[in-house]
C-alpha positions in Angstrom: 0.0 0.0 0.0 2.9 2.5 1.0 3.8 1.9 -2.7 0.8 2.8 -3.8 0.6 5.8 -2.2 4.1 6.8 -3.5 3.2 6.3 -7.5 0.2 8.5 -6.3 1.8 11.4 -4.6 4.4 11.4 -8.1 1.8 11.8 -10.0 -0.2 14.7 -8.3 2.8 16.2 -9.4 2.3 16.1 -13.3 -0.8 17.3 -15.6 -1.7 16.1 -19.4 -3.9 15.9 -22.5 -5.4 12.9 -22.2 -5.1 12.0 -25.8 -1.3 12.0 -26.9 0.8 8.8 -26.4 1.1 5.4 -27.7 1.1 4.4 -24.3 -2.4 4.9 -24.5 -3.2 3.1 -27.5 -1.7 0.2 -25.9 -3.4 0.3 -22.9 -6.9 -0.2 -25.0 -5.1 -2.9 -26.6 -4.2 -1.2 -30.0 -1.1 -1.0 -31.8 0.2 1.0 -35.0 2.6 -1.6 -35.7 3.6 -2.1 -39.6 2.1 -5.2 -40.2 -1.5 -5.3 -38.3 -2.1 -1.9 -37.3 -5.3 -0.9 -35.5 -4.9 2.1 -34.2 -6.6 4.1 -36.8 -9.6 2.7 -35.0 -9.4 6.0 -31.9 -7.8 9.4 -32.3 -4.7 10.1 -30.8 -1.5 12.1 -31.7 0.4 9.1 -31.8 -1.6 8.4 -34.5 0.4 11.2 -36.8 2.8 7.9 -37.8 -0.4 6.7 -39.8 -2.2 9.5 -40.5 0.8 12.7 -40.6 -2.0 15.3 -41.9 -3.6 15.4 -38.2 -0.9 16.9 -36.9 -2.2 20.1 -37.2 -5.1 18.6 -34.4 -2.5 18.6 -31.8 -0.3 21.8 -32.1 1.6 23.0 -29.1 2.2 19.6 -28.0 5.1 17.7 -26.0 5.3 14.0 -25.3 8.4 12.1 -23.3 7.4 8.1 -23.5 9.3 5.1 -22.3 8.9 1.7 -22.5 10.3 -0.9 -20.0 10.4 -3.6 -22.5 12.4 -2.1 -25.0 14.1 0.3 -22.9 13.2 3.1 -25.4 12.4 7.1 -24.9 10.0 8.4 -27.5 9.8 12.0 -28.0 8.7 14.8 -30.0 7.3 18.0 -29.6 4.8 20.1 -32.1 4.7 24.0 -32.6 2.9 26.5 -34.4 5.4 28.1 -36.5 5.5 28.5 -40.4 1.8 29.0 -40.3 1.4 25.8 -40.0 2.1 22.8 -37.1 5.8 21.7 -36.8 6.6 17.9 -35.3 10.6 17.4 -34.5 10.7 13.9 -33.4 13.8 12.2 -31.5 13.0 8.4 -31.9 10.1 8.1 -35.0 10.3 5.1 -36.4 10.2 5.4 -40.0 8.3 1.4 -40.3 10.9 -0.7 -42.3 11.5 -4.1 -42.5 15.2 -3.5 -42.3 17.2 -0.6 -39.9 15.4 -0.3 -37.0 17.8 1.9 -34.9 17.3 4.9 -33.6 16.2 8.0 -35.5 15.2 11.8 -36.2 12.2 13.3 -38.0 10.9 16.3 -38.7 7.2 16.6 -40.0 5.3 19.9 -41.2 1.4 20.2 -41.7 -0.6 23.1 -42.9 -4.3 23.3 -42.8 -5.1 24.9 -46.5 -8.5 25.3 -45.8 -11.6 24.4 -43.6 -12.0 21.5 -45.4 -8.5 20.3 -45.9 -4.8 19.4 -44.5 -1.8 18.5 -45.6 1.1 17.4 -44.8 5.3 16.6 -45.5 8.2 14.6 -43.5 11.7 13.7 -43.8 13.0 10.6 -41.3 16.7 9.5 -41.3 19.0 7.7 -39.3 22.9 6.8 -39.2 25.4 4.0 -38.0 28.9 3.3 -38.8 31.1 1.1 -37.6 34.6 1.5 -39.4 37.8 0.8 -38.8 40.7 1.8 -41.3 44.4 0.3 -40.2 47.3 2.6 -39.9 50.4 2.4 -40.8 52.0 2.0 -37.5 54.8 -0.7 -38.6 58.5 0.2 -38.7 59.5 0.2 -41.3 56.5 1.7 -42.0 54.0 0.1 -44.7 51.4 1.2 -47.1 48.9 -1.8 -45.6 45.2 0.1 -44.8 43.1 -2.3 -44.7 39.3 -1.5 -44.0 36.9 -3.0 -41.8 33.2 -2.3 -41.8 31.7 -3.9 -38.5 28.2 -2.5 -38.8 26.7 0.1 -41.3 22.7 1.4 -41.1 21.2 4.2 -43.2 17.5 5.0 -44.4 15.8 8.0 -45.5 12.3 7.9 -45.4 9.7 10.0 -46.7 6.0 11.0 -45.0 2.5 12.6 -46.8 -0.5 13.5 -45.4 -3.6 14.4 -46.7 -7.0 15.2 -44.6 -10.3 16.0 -45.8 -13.5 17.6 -43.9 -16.3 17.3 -44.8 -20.3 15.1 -45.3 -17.6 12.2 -44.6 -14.3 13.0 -42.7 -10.9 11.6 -44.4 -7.4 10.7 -43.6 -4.7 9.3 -45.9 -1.0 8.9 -45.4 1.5 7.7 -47.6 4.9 6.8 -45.9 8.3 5.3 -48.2 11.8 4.5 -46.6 14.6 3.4 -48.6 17.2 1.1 -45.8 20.3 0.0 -46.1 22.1 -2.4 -43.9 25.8 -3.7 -44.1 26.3 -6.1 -41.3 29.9 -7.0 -42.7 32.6 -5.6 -45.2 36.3 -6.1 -45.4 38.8 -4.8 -47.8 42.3 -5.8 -47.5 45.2 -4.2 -49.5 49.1 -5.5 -50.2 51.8 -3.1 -49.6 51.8 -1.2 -52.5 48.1 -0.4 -52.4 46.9 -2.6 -54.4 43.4 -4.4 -53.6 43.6 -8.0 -53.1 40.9 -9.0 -51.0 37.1 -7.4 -50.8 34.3 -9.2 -48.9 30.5 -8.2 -48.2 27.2 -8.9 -46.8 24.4 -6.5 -47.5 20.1 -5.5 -47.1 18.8 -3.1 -48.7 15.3 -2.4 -49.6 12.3 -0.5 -50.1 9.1 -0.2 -47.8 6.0 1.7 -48.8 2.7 1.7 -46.6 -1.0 3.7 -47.1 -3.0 4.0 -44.6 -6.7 5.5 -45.6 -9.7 6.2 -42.7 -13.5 7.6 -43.2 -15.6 8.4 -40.3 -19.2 8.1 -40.8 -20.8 9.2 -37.7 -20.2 6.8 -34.5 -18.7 4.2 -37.8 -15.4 4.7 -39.1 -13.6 2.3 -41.9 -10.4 1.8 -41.8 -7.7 0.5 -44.9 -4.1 -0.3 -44.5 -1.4 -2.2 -47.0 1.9 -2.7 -46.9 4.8 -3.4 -49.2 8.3 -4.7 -48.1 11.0 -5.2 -50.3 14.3 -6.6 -49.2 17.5 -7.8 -51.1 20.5 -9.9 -49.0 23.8 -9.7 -51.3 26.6 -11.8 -49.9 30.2 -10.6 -52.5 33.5 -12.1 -52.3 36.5 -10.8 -54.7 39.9 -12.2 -54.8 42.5 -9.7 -57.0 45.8 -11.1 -58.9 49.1 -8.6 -58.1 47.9 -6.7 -61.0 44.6 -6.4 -60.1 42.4 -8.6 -62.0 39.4 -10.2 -60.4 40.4 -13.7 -60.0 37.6 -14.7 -58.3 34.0 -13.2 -57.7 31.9 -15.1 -55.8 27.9 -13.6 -55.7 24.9 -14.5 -53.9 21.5 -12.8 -53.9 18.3 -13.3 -51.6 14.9 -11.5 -52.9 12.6 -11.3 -49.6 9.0 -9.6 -50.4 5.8 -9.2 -48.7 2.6 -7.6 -48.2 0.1 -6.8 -45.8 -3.1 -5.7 -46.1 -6.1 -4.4 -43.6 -9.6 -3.5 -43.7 -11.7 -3.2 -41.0 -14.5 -1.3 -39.4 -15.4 0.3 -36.0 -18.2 1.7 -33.7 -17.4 3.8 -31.3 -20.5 4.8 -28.7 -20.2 7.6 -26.1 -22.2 7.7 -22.7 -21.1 11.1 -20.6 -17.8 10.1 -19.4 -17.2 6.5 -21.2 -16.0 6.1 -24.4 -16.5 2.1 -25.5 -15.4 0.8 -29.1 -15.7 -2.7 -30.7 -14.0 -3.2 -33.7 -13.1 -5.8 -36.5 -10.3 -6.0 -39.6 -9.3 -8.6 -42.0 -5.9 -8.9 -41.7 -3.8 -10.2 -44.9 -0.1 -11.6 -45.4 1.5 -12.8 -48.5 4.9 -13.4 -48.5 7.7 -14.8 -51.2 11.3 -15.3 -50.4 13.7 -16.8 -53.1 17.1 -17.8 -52.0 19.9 -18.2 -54.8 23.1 -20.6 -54.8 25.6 -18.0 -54.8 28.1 -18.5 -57.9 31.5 -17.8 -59.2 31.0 -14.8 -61.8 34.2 -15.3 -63.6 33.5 -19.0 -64.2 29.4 -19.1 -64.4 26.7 -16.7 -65.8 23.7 -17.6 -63.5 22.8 -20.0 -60.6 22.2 -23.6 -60.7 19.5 -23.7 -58.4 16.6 -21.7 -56.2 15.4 -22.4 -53.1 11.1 -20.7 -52.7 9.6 -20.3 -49.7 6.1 -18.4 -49.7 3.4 -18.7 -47.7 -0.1 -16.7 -46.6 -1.2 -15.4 -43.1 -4.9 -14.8 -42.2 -6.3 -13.3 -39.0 -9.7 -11.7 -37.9 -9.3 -10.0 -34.5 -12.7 -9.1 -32.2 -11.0 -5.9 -30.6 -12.7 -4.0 -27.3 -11.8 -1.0 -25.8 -13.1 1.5 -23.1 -12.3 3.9 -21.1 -14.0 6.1 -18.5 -13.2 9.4 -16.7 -13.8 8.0 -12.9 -12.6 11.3 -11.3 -11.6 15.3 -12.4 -7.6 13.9 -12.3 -7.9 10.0 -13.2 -9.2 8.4 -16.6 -8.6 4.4 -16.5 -9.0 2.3 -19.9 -8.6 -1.4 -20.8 -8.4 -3.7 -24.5 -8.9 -6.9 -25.4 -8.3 -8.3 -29.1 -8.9 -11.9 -29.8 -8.7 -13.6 -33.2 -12.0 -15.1 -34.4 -10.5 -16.5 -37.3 -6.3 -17.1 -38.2 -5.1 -19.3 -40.5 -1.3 -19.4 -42.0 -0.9 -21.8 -44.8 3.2 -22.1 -46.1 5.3 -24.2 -48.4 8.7 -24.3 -49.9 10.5 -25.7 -53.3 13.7 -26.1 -55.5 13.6 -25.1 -59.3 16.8 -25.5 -61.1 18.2 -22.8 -63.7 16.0 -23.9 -66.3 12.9 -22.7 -64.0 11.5 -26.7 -63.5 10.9 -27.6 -59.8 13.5 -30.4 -58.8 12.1 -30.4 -55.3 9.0 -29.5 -53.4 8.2 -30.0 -49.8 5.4 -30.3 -47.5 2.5 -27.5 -47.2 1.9 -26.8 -43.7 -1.1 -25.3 -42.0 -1.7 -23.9 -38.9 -4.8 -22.1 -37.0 -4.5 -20.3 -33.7 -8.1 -18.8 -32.0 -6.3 -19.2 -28.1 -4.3 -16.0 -27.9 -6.4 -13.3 -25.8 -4.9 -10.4 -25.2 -5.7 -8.2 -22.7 -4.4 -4.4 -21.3 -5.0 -1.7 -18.6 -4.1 1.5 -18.5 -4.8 4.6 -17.1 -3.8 8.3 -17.2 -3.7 11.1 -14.3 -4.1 14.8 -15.5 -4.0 18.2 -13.7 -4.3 21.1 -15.9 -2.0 20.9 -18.7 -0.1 18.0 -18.0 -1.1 14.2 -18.0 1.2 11.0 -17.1 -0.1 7.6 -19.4 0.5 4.6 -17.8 0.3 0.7 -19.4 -0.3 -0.9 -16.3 1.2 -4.2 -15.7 -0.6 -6.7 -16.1 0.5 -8.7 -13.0 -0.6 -6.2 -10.5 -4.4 -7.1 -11.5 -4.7 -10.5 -12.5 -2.7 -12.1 -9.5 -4.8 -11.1 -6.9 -2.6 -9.4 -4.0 -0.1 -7.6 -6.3 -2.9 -5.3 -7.0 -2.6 -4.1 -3.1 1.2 -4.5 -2.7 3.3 -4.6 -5.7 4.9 -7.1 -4.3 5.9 -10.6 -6.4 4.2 -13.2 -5.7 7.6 -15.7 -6.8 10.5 -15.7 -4.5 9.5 -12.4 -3.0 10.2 -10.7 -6.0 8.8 -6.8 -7.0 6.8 -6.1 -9.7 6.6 -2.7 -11.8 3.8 -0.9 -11.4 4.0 0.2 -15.4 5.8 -1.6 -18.6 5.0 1.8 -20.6 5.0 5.4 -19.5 4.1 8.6 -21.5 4.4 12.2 -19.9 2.6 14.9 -21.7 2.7 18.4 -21.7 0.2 21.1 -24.2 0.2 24.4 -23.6 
């Protein structure tokens, strides 16, 4: 209990917006991830990601999140300025399949009319691991030979478009170009000459479109996503003159797409907002792994390995939350599939494009994965603190009084996600 009352005399300290943080979202069991996302379904800023033209719905906006699990701080502010709403962002993740370190974004929206909004952003990210030898011999040599540990870069690009009118409309359109090197060597002799060059590369391209219309207490919502990856394995041997004695190439082609379309009611009783919603969730995936070859020697590869395969699911998802008091507001989610299937299979074809060898399909159905979330958010004035609130502390029994660990007298946290929000 003395725990209890701690977390609550913190908290008098802070004030909030109660819509603004992923946090929340995931405390009504909703999640913007790239391949299922159903946040669309409420408003919130964190929404922007999907949607980047409602930024201008929450100017004058700060939010610092962190979350336990991943042991990541989200956050961004927004300003008026420009004449429009500003968005710097100091961990956005820019959705790609490939580089998923940390990043910066920028995002700009303008309202150009009553009836419409648009909006622009720029995400990019960085890391380089290099090493370059010196020539620290005596005598002294010419030997620099390079060593690329680790090597991410992506650029990603973010529009916005949203309409007012008879039927309300968001769109967002979001591309990121990656590029990952997780190895690279380069070795030279002592006159400079390369005799040695090895690499293993991704790159890529990911697009996603995300469209919403709001038809009273209904909303629709429609989501796909395109992921496009290449693995390129190199390996170059050089004579002392410098021709390419030996080039050995692989390639890996990874694709796959994802597509959502759902719907949502959303009914409001004084201080309780409760939504049920639905999507068909869609996965199609093809991955084709080459023999790698010796270029010098052969033209193409003798053989592909396929492996492709399709992913159904149709989640039930519930949500509420209520305001119980001037300061608190407490939420909970549950999604539950009511239909999933995942059907995959896998086959050889040689260079002349017959199959040589094809294996087993498999199928598999899951219904048995409830999930279930609490949350709740305290708010005085202009600031608000979102809390996920572990799950532990409610569903076995005393932890909800003590916070204490029911296994080996262990402690619990009280939150595995926590936003702090500030609009002024």
């Amino acid at each position: 209990m003395k725990k209890f009352l701690v977390v609550l005399a913190v908290l008098a300290l802070f004030a909030s917006v109660a819509i603004a943080s992923e946090t929340r979202l995931n405390g009504l069991g909703l999640s913007s991830d790239s391949y299922s996302p159903d946040a669309w379904m409420v408003s919130d800023a964190a929404n922007v990601n999907l949607f980047p033209a409602t930024i201008v719905k929450y100017p004058k906006l700060a939010v610092f999140e962190y979350g336990y699990d991943s042991g990541d701080l989200n956050s961004y502010v927004n300003m008026d300025l420009l004449g429009g709403v500003i968005g710097l962002y100091t961990n956005k993740s820019i959705n790609n399949s490939i580089v998923s370190d940390t990043n910066s974004a920028v995002l700009y929206g303008l309202n150009l009319s009553d009836t419409m909004a648009i909006a622009v952003g720029l995400t990019y990210q960085q890391y380089l691991d290099k090493t370059v030898q010196n020539p620290t011999e005596v005598p002294v040599t010419y030997n620099k030979d390079i060593y690329v540990g680790s090597f991410n870069d992506a650029i990603g690009l973010n529009l916005g478009l949203g309409l007012l009118g008879a039927i309300p409309m968001d769109f967002g359109l979001s591309l990121s170009l990656p590029l990952h090197i997780n190895n690279e060597d380069t070795n030279f002799d002592s006159d400079g000459n390369k005799t040695y060059f090895y690499q293993e590369k991704t790159s890529g391209l990911d697009t996603k479109f995300n469209a919403k219309a709001t038809l009273g207490d209904m909303a629709i919502g429609l989501g796909v996503q395109s992921y496009l990856k290449k693995y390129e394995q190199i390996e170059q041997n050089f004579t002392t003159g410098g021709a390419l004695s030996y080039d050995f190439y692989k390639v890996d082609n990874y694709q796959e797409t994802s597509i959502q379309l759902g719907t949502v009611k959303t009914v409001k009783l004084d201080k309780t907002t409760v939504f049920v919603g639905t999507q068909l969730e869609l996965s199609f995936w093809n991955n084709i792994y080459a023999d790698g070859y010796d270029k010098v020697l052969y033209t193409k590869t003798p053989s592909t390995y396929y492996y492709e395969g399709m992913w159904v699911n149709v989640p039930l998802v519930i949500g509420a939350e209520t305001k119980i008091t001037d300061n608190w507001t407490v939420r909970a989610g549950a999604k539950k599939a009511m239909w999933n299937n995942e059907t995959d299979k896998s086959y050889w074809k040689n260079s002349d494009g017959k199959i040589t060898w094809a294996g087993d399909t498999y199928s598999s159905s899951d219904t048995n994965d409830l999930n279930v979330n609490f949350g709740a958010t305290f708010e005085i004035a202009a600031f608000s603190i979102d809390l996920l609130v572990n799950k532990d502390l409610v569903l076995n029994g005393p932890e909800f009084v003590s916070g204490e660990g029911v296994a080996n007298g262990n402690t619990t946290d009280w939150a595995s996600q926590i936003a702090l929000n500030f609009k002024w």
